[in-house]
N, CA, C and O atoms as a CHARMM CRD file, in Angstrom:
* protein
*
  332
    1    1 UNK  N     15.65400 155.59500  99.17700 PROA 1      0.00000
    2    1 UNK  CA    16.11600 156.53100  98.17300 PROA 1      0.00000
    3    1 UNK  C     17.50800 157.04100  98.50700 PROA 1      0.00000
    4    1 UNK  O     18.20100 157.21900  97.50500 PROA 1      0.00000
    5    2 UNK  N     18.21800 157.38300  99.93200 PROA 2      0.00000
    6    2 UNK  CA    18.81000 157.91200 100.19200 PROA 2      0.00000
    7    2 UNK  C     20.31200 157.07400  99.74900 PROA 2      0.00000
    8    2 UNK  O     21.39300 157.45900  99.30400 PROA 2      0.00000
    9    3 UNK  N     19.58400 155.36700 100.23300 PROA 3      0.00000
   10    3 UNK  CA    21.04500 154.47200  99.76000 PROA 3      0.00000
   11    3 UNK  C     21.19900 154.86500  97.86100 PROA 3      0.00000
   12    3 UNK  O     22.31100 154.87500  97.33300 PROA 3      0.00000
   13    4 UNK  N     19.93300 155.15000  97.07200 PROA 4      0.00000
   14    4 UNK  CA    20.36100 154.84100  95.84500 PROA 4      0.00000
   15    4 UNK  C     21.11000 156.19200  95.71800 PROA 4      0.00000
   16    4 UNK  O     22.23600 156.26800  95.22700 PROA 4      0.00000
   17    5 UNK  N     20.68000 156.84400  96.00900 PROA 5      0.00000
   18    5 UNK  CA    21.36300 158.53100  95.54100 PROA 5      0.00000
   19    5 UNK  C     22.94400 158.17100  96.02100 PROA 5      0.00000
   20    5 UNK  O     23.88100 158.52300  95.30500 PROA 5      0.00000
   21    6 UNK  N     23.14800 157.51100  97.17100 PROA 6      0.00000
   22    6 UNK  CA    24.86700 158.09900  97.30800 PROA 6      0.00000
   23    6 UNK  C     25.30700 156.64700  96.86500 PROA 6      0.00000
   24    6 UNK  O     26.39300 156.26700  97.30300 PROA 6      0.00000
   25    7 UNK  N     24.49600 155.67200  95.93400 PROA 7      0.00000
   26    7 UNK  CA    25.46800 155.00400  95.37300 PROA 7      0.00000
   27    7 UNK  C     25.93500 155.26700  94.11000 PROA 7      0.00000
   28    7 UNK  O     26.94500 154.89600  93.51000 PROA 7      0.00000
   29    8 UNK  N     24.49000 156.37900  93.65100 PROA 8      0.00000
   30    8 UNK  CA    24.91200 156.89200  92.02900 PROA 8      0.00000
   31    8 UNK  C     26.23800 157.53800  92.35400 PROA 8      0.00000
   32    8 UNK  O     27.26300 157.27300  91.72600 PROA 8      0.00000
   33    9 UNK  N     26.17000 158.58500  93.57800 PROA 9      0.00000
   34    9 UNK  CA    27.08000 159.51900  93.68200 PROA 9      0.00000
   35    9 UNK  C     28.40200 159.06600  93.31300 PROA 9      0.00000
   36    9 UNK  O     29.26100 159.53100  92.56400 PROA 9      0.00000
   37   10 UNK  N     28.32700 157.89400  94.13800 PROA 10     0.00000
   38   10 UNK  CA    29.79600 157.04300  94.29900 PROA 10     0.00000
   39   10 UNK  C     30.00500 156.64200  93.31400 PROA 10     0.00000
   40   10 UNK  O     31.21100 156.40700  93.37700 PROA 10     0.00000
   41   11 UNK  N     29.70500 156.39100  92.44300 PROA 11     0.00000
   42   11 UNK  CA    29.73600 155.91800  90.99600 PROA 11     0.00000
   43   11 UNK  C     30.27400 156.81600  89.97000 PROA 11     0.00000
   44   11 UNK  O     30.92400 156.52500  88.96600 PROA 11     0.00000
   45   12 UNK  N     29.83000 158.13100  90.46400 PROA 12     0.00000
   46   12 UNK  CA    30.26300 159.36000  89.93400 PROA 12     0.00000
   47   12 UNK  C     28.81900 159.68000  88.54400 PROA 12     0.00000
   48   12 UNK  O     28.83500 160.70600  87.86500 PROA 12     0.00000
   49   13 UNK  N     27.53300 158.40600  88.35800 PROA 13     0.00000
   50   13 UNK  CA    26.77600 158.81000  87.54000 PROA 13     0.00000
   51   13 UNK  C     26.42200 160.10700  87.94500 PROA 13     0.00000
   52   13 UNK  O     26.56300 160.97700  87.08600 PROA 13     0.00000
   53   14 UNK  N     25.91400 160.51700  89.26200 PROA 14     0.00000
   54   14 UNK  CA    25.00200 161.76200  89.86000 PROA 14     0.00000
   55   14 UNK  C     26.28800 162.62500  90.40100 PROA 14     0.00000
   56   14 UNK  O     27.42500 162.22900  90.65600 PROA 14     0.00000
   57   15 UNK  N     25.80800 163.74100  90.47600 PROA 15     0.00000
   58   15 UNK  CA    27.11800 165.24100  91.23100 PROA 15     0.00000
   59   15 UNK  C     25.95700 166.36000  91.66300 PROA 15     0.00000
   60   15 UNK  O     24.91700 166.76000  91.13900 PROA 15     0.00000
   61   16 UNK  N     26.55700 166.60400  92.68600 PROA 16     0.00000
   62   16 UNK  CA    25.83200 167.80700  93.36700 PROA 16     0.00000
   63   16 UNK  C     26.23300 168.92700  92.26200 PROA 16     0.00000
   64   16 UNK  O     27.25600 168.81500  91.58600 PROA 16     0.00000
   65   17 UNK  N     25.32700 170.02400  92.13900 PROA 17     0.00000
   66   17 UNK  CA    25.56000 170.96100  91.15600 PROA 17     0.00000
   67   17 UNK  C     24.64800 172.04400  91.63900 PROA 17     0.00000
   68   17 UNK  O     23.46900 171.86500  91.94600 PROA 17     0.00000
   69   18 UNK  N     25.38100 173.34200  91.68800 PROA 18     0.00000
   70   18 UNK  CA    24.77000 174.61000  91.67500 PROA 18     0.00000
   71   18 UNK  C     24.04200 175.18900  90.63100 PROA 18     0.00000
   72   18 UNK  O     22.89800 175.58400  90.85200 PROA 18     0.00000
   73   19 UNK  N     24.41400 175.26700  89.82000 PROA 19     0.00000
   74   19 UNK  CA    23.24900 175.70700  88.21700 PROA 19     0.00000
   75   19 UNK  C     22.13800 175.45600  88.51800 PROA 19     0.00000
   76   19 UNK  O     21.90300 174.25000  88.59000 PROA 19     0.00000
   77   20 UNK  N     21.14700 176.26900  88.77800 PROA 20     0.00000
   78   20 UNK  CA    19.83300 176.15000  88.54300 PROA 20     0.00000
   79   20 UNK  C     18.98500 175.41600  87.58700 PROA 20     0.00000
   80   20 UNK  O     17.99700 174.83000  88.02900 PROA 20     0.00000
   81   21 UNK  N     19.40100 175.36000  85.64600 PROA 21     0.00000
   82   21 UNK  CA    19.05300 174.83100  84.87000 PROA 21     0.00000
   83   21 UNK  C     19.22500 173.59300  84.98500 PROA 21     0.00000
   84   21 UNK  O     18.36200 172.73100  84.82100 PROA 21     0.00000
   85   22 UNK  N     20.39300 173.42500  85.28300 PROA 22     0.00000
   86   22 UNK  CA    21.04200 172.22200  85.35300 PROA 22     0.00000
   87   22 UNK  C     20.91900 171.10800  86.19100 PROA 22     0.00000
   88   22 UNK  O     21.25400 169.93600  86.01300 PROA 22     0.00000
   89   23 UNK  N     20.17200 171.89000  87.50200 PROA 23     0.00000
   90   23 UNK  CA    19.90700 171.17300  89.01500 PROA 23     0.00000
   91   23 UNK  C     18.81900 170.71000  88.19200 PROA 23     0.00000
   92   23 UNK  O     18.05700 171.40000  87.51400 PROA 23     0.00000
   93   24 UNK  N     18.84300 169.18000  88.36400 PROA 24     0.00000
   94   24 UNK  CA    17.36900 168.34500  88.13300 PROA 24     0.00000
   95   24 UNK  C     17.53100 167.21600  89.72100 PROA 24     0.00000
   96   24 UNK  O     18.23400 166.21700  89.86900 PROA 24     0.00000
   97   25 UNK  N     16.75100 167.76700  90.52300 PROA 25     0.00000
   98   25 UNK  CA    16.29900 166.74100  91.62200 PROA 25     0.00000
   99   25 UNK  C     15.43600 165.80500  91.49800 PROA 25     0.00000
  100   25 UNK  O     14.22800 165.78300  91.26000 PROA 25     0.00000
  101   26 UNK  N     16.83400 164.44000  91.84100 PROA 26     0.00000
  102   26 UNK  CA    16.01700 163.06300  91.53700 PROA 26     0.00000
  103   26 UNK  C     14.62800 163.35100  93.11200 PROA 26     0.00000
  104   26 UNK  O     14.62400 163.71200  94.28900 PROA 26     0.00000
  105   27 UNK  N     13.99800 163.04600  92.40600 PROA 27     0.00000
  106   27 UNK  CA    12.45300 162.73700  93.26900 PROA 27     0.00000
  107   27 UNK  C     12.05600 161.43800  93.44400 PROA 27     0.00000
  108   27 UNK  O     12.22100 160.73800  92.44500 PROA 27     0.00000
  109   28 UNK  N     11.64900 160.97200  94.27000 PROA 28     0.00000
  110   28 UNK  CA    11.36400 159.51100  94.79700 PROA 28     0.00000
  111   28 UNK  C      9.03200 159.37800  93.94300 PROA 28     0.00000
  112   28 UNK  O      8.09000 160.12100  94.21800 PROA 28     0.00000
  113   29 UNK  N      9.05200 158.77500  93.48000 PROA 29     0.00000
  114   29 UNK  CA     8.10600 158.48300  92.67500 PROA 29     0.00000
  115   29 UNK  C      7.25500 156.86000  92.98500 PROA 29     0.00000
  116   29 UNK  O      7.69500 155.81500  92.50600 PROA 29     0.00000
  117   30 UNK  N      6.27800 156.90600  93.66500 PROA 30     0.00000
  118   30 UNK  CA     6.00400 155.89900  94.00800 PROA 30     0.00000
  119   30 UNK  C      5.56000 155.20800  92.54800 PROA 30     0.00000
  120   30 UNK  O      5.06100 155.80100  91.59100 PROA 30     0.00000
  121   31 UNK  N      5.92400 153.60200  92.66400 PROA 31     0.00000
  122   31 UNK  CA     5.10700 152.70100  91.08100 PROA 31     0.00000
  123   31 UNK  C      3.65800 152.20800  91.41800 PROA 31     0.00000
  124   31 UNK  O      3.12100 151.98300  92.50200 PROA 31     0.00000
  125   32 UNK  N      3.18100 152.11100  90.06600 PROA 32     0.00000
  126   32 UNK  CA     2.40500 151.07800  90.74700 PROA 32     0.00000
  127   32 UNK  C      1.96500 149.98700  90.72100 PROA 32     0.00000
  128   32 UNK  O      2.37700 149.27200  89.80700 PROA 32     0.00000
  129   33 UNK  N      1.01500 149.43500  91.64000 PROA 33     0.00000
  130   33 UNK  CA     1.12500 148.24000  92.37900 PROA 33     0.00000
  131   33 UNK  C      1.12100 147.31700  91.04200 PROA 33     0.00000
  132   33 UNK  O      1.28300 146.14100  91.36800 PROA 33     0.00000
  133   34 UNK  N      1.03100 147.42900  90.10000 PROA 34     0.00000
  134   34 UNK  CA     0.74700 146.52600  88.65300 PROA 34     0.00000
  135   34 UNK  C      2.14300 146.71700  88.34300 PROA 34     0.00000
  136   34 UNK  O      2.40000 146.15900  87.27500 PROA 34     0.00000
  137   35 UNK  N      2.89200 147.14000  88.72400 PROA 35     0.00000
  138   35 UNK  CA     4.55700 146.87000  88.42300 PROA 35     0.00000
  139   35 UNK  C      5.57300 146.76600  89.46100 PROA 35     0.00000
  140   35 UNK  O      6.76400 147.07700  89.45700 PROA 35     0.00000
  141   36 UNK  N      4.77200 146.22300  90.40600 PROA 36     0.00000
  142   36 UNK  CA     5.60600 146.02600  91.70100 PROA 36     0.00000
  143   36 UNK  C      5.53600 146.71800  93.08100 PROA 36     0.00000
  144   36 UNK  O      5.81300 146.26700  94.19200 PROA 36     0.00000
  145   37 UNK  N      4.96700 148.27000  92.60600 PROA 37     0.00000
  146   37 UNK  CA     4.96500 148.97900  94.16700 PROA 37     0.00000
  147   37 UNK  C      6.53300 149.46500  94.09800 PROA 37     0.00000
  148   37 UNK  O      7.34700 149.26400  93.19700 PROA 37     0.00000
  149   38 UNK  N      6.66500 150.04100  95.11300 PROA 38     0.00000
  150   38 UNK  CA     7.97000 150.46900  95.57600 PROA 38     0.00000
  151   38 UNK  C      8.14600 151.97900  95.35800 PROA 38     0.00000
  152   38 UNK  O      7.21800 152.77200  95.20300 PROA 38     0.00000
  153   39 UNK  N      9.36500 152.25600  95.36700 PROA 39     0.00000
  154   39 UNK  CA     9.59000 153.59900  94.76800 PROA 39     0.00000
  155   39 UNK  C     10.39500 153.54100  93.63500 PROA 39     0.00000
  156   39 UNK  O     10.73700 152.45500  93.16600 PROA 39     0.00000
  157   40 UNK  N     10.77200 154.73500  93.08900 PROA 40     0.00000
  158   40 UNK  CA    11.66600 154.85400  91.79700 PROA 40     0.00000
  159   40 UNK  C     12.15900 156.14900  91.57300 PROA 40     0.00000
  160   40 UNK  O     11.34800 157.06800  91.69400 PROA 40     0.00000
  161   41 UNK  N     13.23400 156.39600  91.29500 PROA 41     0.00000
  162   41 UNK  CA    14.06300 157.66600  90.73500 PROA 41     0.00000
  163   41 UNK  C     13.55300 158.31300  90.11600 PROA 41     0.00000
  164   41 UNK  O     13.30300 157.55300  89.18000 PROA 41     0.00000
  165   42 UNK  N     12.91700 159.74300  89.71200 PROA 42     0.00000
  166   42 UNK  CA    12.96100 160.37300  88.81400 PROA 42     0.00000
  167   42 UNK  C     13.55200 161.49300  88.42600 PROA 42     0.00000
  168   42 UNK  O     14.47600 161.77000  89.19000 PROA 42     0.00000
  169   43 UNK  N     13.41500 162.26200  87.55900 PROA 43     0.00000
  170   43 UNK  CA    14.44500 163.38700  87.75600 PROA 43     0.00000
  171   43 UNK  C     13.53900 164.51400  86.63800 PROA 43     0.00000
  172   43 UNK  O     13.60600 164.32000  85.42400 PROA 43     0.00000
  173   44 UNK  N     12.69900 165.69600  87.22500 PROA 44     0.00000
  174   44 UNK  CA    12.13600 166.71900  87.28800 PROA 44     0.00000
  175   44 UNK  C     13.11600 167.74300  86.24600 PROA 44     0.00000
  176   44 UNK  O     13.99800 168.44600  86.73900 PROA 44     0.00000
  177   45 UNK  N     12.84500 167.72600  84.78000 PROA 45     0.00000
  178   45 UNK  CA    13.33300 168.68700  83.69700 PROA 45     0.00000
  179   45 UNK  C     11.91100 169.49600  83.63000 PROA 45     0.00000
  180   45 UNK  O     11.47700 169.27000  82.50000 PROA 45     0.00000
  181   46 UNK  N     11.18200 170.16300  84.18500 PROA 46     0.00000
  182   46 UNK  CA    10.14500 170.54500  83.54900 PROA 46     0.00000
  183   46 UNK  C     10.90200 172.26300  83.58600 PROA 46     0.00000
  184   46 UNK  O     10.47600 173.11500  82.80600 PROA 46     0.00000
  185   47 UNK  N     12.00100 172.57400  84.55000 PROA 47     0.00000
  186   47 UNK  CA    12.14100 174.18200  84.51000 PROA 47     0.00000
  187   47 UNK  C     13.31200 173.72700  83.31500 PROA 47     0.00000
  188   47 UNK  O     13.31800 174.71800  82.58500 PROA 47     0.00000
  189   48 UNK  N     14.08000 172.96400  82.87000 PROA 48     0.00000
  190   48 UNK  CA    14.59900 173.26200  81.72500 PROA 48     0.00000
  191   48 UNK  C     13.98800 172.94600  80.39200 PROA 48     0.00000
  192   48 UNK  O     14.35800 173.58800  79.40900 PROA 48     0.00000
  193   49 UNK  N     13.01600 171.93900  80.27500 PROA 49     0.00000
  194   49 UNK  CA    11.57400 172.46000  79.24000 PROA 49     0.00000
  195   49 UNK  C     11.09600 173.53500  79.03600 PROA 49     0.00000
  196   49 UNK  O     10.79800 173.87200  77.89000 PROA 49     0.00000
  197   50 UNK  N     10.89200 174.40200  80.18400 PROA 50     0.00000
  198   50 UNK  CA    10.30400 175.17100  80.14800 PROA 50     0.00000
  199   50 UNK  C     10.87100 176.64200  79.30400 PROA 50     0.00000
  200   50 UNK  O     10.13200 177.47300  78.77600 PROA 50     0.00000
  201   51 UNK  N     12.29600 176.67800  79.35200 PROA 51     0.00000
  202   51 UNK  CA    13.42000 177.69100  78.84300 PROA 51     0.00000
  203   51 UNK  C     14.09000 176.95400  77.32500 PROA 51     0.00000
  204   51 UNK  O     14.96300 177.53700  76.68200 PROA 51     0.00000
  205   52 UNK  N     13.46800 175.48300  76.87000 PROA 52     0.00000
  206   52 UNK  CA    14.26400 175.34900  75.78700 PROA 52     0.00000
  207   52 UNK  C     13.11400 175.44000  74.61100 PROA 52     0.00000
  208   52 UNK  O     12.09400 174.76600  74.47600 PROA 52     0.00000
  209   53 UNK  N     13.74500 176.72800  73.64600 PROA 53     0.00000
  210   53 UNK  CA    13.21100 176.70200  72.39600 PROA 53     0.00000
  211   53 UNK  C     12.82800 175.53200  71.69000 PROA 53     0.00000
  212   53 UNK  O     13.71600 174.73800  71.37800 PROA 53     0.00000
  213   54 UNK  N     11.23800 175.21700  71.28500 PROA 54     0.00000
  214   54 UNK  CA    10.93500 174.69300  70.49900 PROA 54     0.00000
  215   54 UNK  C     11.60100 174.46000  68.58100 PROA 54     0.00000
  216   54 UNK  O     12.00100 175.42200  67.92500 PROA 54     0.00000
  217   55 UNK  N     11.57900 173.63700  68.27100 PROA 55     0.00000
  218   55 UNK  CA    12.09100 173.43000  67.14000 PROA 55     0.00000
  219   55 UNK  C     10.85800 173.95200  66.22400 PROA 55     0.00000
  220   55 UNK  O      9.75600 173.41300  66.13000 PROA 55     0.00000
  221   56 UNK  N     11.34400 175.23600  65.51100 PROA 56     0.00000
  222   56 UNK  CA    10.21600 175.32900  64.57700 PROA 56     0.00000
  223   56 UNK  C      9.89000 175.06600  63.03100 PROA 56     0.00000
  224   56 UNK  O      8.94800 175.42300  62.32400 PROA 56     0.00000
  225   57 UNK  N     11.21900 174.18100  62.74200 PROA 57     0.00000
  226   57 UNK  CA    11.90900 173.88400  61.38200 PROA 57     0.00000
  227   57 UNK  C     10.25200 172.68700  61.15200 PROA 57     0.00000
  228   57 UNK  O      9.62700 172.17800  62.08200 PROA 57     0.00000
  229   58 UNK  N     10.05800 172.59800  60.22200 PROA 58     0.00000
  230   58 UNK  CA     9.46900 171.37700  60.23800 PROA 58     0.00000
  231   58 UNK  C     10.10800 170.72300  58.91400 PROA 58     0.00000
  232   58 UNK  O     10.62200 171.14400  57.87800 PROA 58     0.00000
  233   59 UNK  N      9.62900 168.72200  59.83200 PROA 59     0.00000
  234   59 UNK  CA    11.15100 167.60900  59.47800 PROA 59     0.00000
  235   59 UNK  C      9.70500 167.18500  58.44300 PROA 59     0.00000
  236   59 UNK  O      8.48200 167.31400  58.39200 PROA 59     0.00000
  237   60 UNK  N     11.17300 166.45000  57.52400 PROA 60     0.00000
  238   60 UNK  CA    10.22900 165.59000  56.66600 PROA 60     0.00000
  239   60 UNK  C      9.83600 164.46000  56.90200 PROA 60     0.00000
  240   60 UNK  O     10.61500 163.81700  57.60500 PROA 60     0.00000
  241   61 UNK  N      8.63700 163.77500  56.49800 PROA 61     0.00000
  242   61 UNK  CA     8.78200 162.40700  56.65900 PROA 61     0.00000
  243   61 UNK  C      8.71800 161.89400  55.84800 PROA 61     0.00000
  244   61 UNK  O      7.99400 162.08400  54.87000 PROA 61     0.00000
  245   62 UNK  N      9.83400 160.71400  56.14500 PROA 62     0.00000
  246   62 UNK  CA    10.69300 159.91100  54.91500 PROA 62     0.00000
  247   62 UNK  C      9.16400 159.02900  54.22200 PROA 62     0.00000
  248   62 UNK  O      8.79700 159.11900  53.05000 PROA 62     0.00000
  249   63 UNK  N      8.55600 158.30500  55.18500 PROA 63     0.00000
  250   63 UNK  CA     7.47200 157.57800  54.66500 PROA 63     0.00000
  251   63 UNK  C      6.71400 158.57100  53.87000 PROA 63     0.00000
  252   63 UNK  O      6.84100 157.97800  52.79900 PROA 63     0.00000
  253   64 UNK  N      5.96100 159.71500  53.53500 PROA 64     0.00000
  254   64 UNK  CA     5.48000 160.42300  53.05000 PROA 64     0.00000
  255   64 UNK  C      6.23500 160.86500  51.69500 PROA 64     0.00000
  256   64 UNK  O      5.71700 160.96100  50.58200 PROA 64     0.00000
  257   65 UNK  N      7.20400 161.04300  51.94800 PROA 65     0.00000
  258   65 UNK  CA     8.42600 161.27400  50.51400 PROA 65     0.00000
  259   65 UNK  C      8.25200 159.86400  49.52600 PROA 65     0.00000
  260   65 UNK  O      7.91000 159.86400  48.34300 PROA 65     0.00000
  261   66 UNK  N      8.59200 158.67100  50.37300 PROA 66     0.00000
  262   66 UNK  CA     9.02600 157.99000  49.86500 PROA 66     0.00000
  263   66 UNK  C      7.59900 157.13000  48.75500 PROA 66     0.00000
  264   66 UNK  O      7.71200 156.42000  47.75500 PROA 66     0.00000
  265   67 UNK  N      6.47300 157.56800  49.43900 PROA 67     0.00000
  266   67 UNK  CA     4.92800 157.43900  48.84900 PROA 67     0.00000
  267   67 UNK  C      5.08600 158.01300  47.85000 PROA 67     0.00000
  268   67 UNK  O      5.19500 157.27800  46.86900 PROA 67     0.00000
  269   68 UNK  N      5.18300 159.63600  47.57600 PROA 68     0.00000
  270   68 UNK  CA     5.10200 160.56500  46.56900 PROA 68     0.00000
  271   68 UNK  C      6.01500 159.55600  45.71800 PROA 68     0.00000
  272   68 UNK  O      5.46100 158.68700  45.04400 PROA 68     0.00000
  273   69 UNK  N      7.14500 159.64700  45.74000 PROA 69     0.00000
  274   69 UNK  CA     8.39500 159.48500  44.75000 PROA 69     0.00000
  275   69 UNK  C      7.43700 158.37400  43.91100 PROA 69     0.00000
  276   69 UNK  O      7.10700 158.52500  42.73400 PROA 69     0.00000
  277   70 UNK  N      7.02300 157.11800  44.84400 PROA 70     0.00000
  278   70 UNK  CA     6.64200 155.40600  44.01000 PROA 70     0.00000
  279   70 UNK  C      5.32400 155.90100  43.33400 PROA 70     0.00000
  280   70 UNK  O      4.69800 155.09000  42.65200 PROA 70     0.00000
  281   71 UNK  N      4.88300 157.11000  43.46900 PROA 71     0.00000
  282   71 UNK  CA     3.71300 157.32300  43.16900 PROA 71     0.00000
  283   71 UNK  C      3.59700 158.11900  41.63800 PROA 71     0.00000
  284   71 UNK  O      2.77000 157.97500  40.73700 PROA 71     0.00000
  285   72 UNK  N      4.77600 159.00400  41.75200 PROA 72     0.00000
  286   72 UNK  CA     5.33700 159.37700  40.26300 PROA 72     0.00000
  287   72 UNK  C      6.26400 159.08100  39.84800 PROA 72     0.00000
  288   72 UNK  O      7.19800 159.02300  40.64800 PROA 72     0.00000
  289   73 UNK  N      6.53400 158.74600  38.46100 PROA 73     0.00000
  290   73 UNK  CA     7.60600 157.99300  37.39400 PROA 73     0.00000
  291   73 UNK  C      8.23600 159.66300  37.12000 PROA 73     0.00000
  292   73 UNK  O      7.69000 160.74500  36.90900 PROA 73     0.00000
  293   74 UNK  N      9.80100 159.16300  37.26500 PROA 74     0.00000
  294   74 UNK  CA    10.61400 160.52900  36.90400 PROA 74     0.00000
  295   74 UNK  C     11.45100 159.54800  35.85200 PROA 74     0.00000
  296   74 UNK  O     11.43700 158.32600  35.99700 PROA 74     0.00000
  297   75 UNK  N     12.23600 160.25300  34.69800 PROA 75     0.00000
  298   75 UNK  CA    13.22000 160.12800  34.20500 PROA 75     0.00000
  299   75 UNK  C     14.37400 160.28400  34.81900 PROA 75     0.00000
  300   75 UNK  O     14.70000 161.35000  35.34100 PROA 75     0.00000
  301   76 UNK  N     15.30700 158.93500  34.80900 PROA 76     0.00000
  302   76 UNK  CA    16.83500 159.81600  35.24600 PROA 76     0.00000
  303   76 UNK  C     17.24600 160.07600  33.67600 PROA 76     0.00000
  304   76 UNK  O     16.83200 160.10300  32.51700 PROA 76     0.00000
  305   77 UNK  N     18.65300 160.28600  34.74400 PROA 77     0.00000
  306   77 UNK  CA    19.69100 161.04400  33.05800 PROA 77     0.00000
  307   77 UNK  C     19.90200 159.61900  32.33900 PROA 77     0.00000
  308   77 UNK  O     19.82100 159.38000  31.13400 PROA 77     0.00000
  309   78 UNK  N     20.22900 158.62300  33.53000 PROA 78     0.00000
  310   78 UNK  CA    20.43200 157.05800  32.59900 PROA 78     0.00000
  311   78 UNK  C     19.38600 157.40800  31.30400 PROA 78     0.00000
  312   78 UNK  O     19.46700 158.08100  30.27700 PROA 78     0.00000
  313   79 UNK  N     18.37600 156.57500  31.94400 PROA 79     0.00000
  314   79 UNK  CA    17.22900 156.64300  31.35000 PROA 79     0.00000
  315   79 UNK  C     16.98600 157.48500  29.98800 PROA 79     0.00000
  316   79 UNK  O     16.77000 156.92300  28.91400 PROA 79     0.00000
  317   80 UNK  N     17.03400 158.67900  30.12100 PROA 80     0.00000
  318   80 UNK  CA    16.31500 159.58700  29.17500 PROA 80     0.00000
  319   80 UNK  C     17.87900 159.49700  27.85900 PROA 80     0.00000
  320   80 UNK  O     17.71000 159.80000  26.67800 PROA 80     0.00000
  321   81 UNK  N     18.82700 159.18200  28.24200 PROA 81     0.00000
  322   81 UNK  CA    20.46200 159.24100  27.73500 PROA 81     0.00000
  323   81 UNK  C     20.34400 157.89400  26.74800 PROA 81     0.00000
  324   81 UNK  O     20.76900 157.84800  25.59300 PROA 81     0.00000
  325   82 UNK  N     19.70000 156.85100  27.43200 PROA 82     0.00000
  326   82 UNK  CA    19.93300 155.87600  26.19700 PROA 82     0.00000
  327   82 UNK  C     19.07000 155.54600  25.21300 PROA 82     0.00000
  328   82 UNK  O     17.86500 155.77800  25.31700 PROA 82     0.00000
  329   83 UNK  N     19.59400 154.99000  24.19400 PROA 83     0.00000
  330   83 UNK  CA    18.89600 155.00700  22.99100 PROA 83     0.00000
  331   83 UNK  C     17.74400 154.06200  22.74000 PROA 83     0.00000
  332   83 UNK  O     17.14100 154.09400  21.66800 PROA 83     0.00000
């Protein structure tokens, strides 16, 4: 783990950082044996999950719209305009 961390470093992907929110420590994560074994990088957001507001808007879904619409006949202006 130690070679991958200071090659991100060197790379400039990874930076040491003071911010608390911001500090996400890569953690060494063993796989498993059905994908090789070894270890693997991870990187621990659960304390900035934990502080980010949920979205409380609720989204549409296009498939659900797009049901309704084929499901009722509207007039356009074409439509209703010609003779």
């Amino acid at each position: 783990m130690d070679t991958i961390v200071k090659e991100l470093s060197a790379l400039g992907i990874i930076h040491e950082e003071a911010n608390p929110i911001t500090n996400s420590p890569i953690q060494a994560v063993k796989k498993p044996e059905s994908a090789g074994g070894g270890w693997r990088p991870v990187i621990n957001f659960k304390a900035l999950n934990r502080r980010t507001v949920a979205n409380r808007a609720s989204l549409i879904n296009p498939q659900g719209t797009l049901k309704t619409l084929r499901s009722n006949r509207a007039l356009t202006w074409l439509m209703a305009s010609s003779p």
